[in-house]
C-alpha positions as CSV (number, residue, x, y, z in Angstrom):
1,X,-17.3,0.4,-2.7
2,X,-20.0,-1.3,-4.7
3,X,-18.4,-4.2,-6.5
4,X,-21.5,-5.2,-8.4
5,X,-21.1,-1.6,-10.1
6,X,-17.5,-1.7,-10.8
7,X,-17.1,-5.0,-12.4
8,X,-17.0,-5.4,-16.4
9,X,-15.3,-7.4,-18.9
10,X,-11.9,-6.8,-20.7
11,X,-14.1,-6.2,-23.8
12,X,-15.2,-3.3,-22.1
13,X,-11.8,-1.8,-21.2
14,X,-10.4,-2.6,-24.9
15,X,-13.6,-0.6,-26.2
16,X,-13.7,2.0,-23.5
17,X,-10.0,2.2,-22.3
18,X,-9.5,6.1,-22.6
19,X,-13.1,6.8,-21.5
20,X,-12.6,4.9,-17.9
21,X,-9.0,6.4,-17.3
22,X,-10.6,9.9,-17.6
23,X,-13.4,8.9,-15.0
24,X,-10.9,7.1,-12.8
25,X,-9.3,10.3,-11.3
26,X,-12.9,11.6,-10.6
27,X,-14.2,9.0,-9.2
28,X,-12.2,7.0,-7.2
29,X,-13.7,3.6,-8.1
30,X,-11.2,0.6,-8.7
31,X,-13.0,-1.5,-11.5
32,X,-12.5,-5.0,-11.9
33,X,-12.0,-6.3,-14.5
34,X,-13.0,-10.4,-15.7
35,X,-11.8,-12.9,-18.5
36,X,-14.4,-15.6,-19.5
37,X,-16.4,-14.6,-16.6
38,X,-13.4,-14.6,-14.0
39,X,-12.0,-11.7,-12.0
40,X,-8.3,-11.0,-13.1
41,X,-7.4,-7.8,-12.3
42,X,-8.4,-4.3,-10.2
43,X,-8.2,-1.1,-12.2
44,X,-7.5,1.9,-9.8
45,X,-6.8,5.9,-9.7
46,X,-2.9,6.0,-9.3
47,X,-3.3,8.5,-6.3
48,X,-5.3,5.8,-4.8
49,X,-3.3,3.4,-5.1
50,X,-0.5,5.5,-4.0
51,X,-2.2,6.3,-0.7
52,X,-2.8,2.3,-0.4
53,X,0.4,1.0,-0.5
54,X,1.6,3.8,2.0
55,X,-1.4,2.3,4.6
56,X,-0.1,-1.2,3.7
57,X,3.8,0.0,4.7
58,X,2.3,1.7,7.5
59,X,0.7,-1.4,9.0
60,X,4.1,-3.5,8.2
61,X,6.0,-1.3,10.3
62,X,3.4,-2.1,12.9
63,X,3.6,-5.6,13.0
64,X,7.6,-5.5,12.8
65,X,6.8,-3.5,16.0
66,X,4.7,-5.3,17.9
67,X,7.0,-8.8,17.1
68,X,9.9,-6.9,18.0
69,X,8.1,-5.8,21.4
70,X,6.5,-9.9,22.2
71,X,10.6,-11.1,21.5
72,X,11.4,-8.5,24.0
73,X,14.2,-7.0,20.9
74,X,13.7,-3.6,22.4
75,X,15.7,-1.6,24.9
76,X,15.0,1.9,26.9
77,X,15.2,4.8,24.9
78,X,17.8,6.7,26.9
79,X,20.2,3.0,26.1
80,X,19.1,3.5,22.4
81,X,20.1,7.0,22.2
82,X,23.0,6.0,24.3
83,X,24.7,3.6,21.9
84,X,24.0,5.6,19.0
85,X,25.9,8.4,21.1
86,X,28.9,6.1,21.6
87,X,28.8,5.1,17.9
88,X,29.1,8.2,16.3
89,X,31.9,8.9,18.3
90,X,34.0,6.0,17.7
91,X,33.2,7.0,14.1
92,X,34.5,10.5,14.5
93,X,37.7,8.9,16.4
């Protein structure tokens, strides 16, 4: 992504608000968007977003993982399976 192409001023999204919402599902650009010269905000496609904060979920359940593996919290998966076994049967007791 070319930033240098997809940065413009809040003037320009008052002006051309509807105009950049119908381009946004075509093109897949997040714009930024400035106040008195100063980046504020990132405009993006909602799919796009979408897909982002899935990847971003994705990579927190990695990391969860690999701390749980370096504090050795883990266990064979037979013992897993094996106490969720036992559970539901005290539950169904």
């Amino acid at each position: 992504m070319k930033l240098s192409k997809s940065v413009r001023p809040i003037s320009y999204l008052k002006a051309h608000a509807s105009e950049i919402l119908n381009h946004m599902g075509n093109d897949k650009e997040t714009l930024i968007i400035t106040q008195n010269g100063e980046a504020k905000a990132a405009l993006m496609d909602i799919r796009e977003y979408e897909e982002m904060m899935e990847s971003m979920a994705m990579l927190r359940l990695i990391s969860q993982s690999k701390n749980s593996i370096e504090k050795t919290r883990t266990k064979p998966l037979r013992e897993a399976f094996k106490s969720i076994r036992d559970e539901i049967g005290k539950q169904a007791t």
